[in-house]
N, C-alpha and C positions, 0 to 999 in steps of 0.2 A: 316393550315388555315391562309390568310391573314390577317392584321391588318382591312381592309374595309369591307372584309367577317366576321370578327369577331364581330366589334362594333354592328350590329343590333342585334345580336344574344345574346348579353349580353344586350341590353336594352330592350330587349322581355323580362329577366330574370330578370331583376328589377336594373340594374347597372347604376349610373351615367355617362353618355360618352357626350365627349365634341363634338361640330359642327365639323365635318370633311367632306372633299371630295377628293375622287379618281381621277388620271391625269394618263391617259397613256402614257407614254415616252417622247413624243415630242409635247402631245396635249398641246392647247395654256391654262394658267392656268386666271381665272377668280376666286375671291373668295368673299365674303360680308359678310366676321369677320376678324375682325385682334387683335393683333398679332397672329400670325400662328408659328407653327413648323411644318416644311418642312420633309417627312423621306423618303426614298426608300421602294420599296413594292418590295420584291423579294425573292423567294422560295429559291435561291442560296444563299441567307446573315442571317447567325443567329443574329451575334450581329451588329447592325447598326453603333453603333459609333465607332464600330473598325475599319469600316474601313472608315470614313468620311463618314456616309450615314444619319446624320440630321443634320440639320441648326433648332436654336432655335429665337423665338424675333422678329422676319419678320414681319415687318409693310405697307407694300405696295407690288403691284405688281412687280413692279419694282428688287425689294430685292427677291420674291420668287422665277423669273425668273432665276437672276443673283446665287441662291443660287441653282438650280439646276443644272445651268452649270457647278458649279463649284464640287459638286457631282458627276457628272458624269465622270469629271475628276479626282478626288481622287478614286471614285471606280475603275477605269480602270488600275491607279498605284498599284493596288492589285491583278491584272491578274483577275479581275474577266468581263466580258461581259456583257452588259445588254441588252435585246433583246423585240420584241413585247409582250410577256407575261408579262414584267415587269413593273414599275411604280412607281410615288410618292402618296404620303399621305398629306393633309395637314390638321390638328387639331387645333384647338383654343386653343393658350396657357390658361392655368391656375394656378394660382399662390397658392403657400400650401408648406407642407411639403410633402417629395416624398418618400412612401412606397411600401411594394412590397407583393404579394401576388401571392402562387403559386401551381400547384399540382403537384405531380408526383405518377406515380403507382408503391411503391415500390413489390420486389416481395415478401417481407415476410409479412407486413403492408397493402398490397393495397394501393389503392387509399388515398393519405394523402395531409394534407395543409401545405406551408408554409408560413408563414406572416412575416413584420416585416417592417424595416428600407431599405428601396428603393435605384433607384439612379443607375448611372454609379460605384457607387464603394460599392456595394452592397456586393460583393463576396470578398472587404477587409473589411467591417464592419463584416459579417456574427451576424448580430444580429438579429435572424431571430428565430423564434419557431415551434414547430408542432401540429400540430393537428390534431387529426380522421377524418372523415367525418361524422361520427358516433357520435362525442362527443357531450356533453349538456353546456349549459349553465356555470354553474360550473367548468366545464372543460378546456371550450374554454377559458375564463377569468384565469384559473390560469397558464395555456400554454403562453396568453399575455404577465403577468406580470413577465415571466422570462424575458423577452426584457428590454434591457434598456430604448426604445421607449415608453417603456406603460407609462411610466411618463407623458407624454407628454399629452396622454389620459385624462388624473386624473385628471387634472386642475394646470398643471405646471405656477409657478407665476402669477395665476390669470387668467391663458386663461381658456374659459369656459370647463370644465370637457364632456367628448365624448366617453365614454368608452362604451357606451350603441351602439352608431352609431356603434364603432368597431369592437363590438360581433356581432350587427343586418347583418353588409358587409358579417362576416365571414359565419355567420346560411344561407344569400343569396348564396351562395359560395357555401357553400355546398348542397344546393339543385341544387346549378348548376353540379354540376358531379354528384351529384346522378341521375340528369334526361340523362346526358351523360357518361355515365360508359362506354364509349369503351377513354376514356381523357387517353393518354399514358402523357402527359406532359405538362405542362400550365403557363407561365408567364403573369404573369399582372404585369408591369413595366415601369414607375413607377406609382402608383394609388398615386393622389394627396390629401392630406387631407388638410382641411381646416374648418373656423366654418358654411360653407354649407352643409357639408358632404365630401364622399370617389364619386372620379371623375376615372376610367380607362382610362388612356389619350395614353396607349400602351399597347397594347395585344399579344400575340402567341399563338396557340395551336397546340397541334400534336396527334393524334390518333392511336390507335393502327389499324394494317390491317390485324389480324389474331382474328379469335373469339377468347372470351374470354373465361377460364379454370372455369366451373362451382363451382360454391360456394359446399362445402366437406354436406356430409349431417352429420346430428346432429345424432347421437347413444344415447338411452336411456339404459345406461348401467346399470349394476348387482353392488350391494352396496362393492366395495373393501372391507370396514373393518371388512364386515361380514365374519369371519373366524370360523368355531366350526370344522373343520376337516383339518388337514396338511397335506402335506408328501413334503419330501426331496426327494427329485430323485438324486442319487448320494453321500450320505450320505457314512463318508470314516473313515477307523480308523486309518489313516496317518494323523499324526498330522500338515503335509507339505502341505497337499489338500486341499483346499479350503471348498470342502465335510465336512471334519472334523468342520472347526470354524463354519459353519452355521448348523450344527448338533448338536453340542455340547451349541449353544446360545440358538436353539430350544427347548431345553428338559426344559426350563423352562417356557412352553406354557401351559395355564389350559384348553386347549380344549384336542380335540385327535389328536396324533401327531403318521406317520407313515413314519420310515426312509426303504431307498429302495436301494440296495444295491446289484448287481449280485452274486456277489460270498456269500452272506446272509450270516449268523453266526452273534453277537452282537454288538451294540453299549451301552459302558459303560451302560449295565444292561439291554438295550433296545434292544426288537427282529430287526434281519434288514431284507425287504422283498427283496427275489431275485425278486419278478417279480409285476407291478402293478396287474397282473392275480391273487395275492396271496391275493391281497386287496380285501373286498366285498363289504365296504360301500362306500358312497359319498365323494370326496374328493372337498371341497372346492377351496382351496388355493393349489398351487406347488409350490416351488421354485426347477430348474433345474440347475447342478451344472456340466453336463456329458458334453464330446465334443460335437462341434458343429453339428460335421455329423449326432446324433443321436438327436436331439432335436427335430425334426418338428416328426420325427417318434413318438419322448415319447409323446409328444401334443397331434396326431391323436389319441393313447392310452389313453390320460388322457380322452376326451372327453365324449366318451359313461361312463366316471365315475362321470359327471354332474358336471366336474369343471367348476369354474368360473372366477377365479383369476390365473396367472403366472407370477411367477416373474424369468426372464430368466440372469440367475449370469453369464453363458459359456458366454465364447469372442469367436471371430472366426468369425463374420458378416461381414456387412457393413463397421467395421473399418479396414477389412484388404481386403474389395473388392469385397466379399459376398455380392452382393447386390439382389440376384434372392432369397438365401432363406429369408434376412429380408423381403422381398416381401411377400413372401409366409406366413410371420408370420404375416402380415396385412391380407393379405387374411381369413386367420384360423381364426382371429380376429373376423370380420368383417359377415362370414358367420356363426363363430356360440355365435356371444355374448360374447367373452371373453374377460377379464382385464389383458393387458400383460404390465409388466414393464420390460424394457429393451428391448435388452439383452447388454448382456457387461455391468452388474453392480453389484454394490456392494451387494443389497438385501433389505429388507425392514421391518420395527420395525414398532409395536404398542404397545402402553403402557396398554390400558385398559386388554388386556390378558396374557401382557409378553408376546409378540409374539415378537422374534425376530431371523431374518432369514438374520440376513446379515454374514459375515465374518469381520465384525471391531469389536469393542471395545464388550465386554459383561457385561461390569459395566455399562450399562446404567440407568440413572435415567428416573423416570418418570418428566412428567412434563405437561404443556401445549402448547408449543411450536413444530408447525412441521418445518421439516426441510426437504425440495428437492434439490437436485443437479446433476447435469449431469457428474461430475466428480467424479469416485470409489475414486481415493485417495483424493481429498478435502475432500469429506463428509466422512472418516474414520479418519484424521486428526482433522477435527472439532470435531466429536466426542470424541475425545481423549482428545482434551483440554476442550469440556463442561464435561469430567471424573473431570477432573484436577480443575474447577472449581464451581463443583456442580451443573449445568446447565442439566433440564432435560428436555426431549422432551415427545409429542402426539405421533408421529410418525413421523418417518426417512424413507424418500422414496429415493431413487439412481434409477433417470432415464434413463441413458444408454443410447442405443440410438435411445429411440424411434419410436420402429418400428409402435408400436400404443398407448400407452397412453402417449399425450402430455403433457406439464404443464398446459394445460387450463383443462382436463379432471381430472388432478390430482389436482387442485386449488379447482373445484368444487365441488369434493366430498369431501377437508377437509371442505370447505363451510360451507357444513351442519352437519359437527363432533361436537357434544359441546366438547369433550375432546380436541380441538383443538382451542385455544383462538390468536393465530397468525402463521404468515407464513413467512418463511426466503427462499428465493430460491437462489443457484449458476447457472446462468445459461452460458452457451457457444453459442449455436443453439438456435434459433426462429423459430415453426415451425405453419403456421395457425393462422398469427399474430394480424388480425380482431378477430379470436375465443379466443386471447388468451387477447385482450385488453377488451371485452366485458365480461371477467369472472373475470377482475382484478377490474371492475366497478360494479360489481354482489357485490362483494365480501366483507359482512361487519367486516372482521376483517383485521388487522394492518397488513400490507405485506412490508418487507425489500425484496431487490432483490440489487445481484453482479451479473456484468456483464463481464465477460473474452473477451478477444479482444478489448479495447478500441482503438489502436492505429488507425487512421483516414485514414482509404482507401477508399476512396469516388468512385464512381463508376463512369465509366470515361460515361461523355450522351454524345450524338452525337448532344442532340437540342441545351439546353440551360444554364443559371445559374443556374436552379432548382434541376437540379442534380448533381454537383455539389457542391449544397448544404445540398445534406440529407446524408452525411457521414454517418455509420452505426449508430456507436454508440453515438452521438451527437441526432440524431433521436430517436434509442433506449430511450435512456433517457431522451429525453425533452417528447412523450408518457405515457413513464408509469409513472413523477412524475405529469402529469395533470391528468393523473384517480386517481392519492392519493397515489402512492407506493412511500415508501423510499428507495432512492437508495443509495447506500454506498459503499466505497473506499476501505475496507478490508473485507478477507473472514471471520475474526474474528469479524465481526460487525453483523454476520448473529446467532452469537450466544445468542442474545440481544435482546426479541422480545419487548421491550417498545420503543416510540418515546418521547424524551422528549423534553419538550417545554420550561421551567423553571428551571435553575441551581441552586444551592448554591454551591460556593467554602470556606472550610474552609483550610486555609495553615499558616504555620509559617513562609513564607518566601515572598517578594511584585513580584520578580520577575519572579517565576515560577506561581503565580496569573495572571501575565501580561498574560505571553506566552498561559495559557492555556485559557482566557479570548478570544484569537484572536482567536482560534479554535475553541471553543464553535461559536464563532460566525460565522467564517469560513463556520462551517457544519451546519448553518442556523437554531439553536439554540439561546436561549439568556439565558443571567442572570437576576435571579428574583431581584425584586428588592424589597431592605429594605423598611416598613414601618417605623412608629414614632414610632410603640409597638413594631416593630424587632428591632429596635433601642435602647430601652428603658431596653430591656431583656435582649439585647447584653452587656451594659453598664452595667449591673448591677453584668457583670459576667467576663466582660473584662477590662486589664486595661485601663486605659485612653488614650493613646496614640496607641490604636487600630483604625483601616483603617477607623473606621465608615461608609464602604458602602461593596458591596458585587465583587471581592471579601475580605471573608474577614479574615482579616491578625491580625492572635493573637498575633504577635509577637514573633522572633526568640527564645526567653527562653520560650516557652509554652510547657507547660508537660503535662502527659496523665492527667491528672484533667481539667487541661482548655481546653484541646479537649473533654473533656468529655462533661464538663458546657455548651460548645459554640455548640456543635453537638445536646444535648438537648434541647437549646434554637429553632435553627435552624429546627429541625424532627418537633417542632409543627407551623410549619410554616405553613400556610395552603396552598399557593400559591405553595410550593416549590415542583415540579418532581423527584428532584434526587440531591443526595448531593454529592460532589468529597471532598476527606479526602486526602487533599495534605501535604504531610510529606517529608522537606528536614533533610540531616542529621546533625544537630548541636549537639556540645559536649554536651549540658543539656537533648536532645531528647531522652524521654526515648520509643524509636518506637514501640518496642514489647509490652510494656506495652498500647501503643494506639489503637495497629490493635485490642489487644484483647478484646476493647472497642465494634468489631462487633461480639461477642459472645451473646452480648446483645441483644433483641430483639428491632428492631427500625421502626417507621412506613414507613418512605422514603428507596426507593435504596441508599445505601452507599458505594461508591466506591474509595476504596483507591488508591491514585498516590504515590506510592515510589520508589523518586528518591534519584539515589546515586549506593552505590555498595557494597563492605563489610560490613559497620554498617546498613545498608538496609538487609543484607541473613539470619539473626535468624527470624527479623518479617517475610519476603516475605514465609520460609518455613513453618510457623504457619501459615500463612494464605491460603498456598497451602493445607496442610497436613488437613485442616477442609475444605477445596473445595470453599474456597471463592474465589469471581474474585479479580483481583488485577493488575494494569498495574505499569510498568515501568520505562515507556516516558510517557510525554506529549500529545503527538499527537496519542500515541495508547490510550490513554485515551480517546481520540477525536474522536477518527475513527468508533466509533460505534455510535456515536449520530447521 
């Protein structure tokens, strides 16, 4: 759609657009507004000024004339032709600053915006945000303020504050492709801002020519965590099978537990059944542990025994080319009600029964934290370090891949778990990504999410700068941190369901205070700051020649007493989120005698940074050996805020 075919269309829809008129080819041009910018109308040219196809400032006819002659001649040293279909534009300059506003239908996302910082060098600024179509108010304003433009909104040096106008364009916007849902792609560039408002002074759009793939229907599924009956399908007394660790995790489930086994005979103490035929009662839950060739068969089997839940551990799918039976395990899904996780995964834990059916770690703590990932070995390694550091979960889900239950399905039903007070996801694949941003907004409890594949493979468009610019995971992320999810750098940050907002650093030393001062703020955290009575408390407890502000620095000779004194002052802080206990190694530091300062009970999270190497290994293994957290570096200290 042309720029002239456009402009009405957007002022029916409530857009600001300047005077303009259409000239075809070689028609004599007459105008009565000036200054004017002159551009080419042609189905053949995406980006105009690439190839000399606007002249800006044109204050007479004279100038408009002479400016299209000479377009025509610069389009022509481009090989490109222009013919009777084709033509210029002329718009009424307006003067402002030049923003950019744009959609594009991604295929995981849909339909999405992007806004930002305008202009012929748009695509080296890339300071641009996104946003749903879908999103609120709330939303849309915190997706803004990633830009470094929003400033500009706010009331930068006194120009009048417009942040209100900014949202209003965006809410217009979006009822604009809601009423056009076939929008494959849309530049508004540049939209002019100024203290009249947002002006469209240049348009494109492009459409899709194929109907659009119906919206997925909603499943009112069967409660996952209701589990009162199991069975292992492949339950193995080889300690090498995978059979064996998720048999042997199970047997500490207080429901009824029934392991299933061809060749029958026992599991450590427990009968194994050769055949589902042997079973009478209801089986809730499976986890299937057999080859691939036999699974859809054990399914058909599990069905008439009024399962509800499967959690499918066999590989052999989709990841190696199988893509007709994970089909089939949508199907079986879909036609009789059931809850599949996986297949190709690790398995799946609940704390409230000891239910735990994976093959990782069997020391698991309870806890309140769930934990989802798409990777068997991440989410077995994570496990093994929250072993290592007393960190316990709700539930541990390993979704595989997905043949039917997404992370929006699995998001929702921790939702409504009270044993589930926050949510950590690994994720790889986005699948159903309107269902999956609408359950992250449902959703009132604290959700961290890693994203695997960061690296920037933009998807090559054939229109415009809009795509461009929605590289995956730049998009990815600038979405889910405007519905409220925190996003984070390491998969060890996913172990950590608190966000914190207010630090305390206590350390003996100013320079490791520095460094880790910049990362706190880095990961968009801050340090609390002292009052007159944090002040007052501190003094009375530190010597004198203490940093007096936060962080704060007890001085290189400080022994476990003055971490003690200053850590107490500090826990009744009322402001303070979390306190980092940074310990360098000097010859007076007696370290082991400080760590063992968290044997104590303390109202704040206290998390120790020791740095160093040898007079650092007797604290760091008392600290391991009672399962408390504890980092190393600086910046792994950082990397979970």
């Amino acid at each position: 759609m042309l720029e002239s075919e456009l402009y009405p269309l957007l002022s029916q829809s409530g857009f600001q657009i300047p005077p303009f008129r259409r000239f075809a080819l070689n028609e004599p041009i007459a105008l009565d507004f000036y200054p004017v910018a002159l551009k080419v109308e042609s189905p053949k040219i995406i980006h105009k000024s690439d190839v000399g196809g606007v002249s800006i400032s044109l204050s007479t006819q004279d100038a408009v004339e002479a400016a299209r002659d000479q377009m025509i001649r610069r389009i022509g040293e481009h090989n490109i032709v222009l013919d009777s279909h084709d033509g210029f534009i002329a718009t009424a300059m307006i003067q402002g600053e030049e923003l950019f506003a744009g959609v594009i239908d991604d295929p995981i996302f849909g339909q999405i915006i992007l806004f930002g910082k305008g202009g012929i060098l748009l695509e080296l600024y890339r300071d641009v945000c996104y946003i749903d179509i879908h999103a609120g108010e709330i939303e849309i304003l915190r997706a803004i303020r990633t830009t470094k433009i929003s400033k500009l909104f706010e009331g930068f040096r006194g120009s009048k504050p417009m942040m209100e106008e900014i949202i209003k364009f965006i809410q217009n916007l979006q009822r604009f492709i809601k009423n056009n849902p076939k929008i494959r792609e849309c530049d508004l560039n540049p939209v002019i801002f100024n203290p009249k408002g947002l002006h469209v002074v240049d348009a494109r759009i492009a459409y899709h020519t194929q109907s659009l793939k119906p919206a997925s229907d909603i499943r009112v599924r069967p409660n996952f965590f209701d589990n009162r009956t199991v069975a292992v399908i492949g339950a193995s007394n080889d300690p090498n099978k995978v059979g064996y660790a998720i048999a042997h995790n199970a047997l500490s489930f207080k429901g009824k537990l029934y392991l299933v086994n061809a060749k029958g005979g026992t599991f450590e103490g427990h009968q194994l059944y050769c055949s589902l035929n042997d079973i009478d009662e209801t089986i809730d839950t499976a986890v299937i542990t057999i080859p691939s060739s036999h699974v859809i068969e054990t399914i058909e089997a599990l069905i008439p025994k009024g399962v509800k839940n499967l959690i499918i551990v066999s590989a052999g799918f989709k990841e190696v080319g199988d893509t007709r039976s994970e089909e089939r395990l949508s199907e079986l899904a879909k036609q009789h009600n059931l809850n599949i996780i996986g297949p190709n995964c690790l398995g799946y834990y609940e704390s409230t029964q000891s239910l735990n059916l994976t093959f990782g770690s069997s020391s698991i703590k309870q806890g309140s934290l769930a934990l989802i990932a798409q990777s068997g070995a991440v989410l077995s390694s994570l496990m093994d370090k929250a072993t290592q550091e007393g960190i316990g979960f709700s539930h541990i889900l390993s979704a595989g891949n997905m043949a039917d239950m997404g992370f929006a399905d699995i998001i929702t039903m921790l939702s409504a778990d009270p044993q589930c007070e926050a949510i950590s996801l690994y994720a790889e694949g986005i699948q159903e990504g309107k269902a999956f941003l609408e359950t992250l907004r449902r959703c009132p409890k604290p959700i961290r999410v890693y994203k695997a594949g960061k690296s920037p493979q933009a998807r090559k468009a054939a229109f415009s700068h809009t795509g461009n610019l929605s590289g995956d995971y730049p998009m990815f992320r600038g979405l889910l941190e405007s519905v409220g999810v925190k996003m984070v750098d390491s998969i060890e940050a996913l172990l950590y369901a608190q966000n914190f907002e207010n630090i305390a650093v206590i350390t003996n030393a100013g320079g490791p205070g520095t460094i880790i001062t910049d990362v706190i703020i880095e990961r968009g955290s801050k340090l609390y700051t002292l009052s007159e009575d944090d002040l007052s408390a501190l003094d009375a407890v530190l010597p004198s020649n203490w940093s007096r502000n936060n962080p704060i620095d007890i001085i290189g000779d400080a022994r476990s007493e003055r971490f003690e004194a200053t850590l107490r002052c500090v826990d009744a802080m009322e402001g303070v989120d979390l306190i980092y206990l940074l310990i360098t190694p000097q010859m007076m530091t007696d370290t082991l005698n400080i760590v063992r300062l968290l044997d104590q009970s303390w109202n704040k999270p206290v998390f120790p940074i020791l740095l160093g190497g040898a007079m650092m290994s007797e604290a760091l293994l008392f600290l391991r050996s009672h399962s408390k957290p504890c980092f190393t570096t600086l910046h792994e200290a950082g990397a979970f805020l």
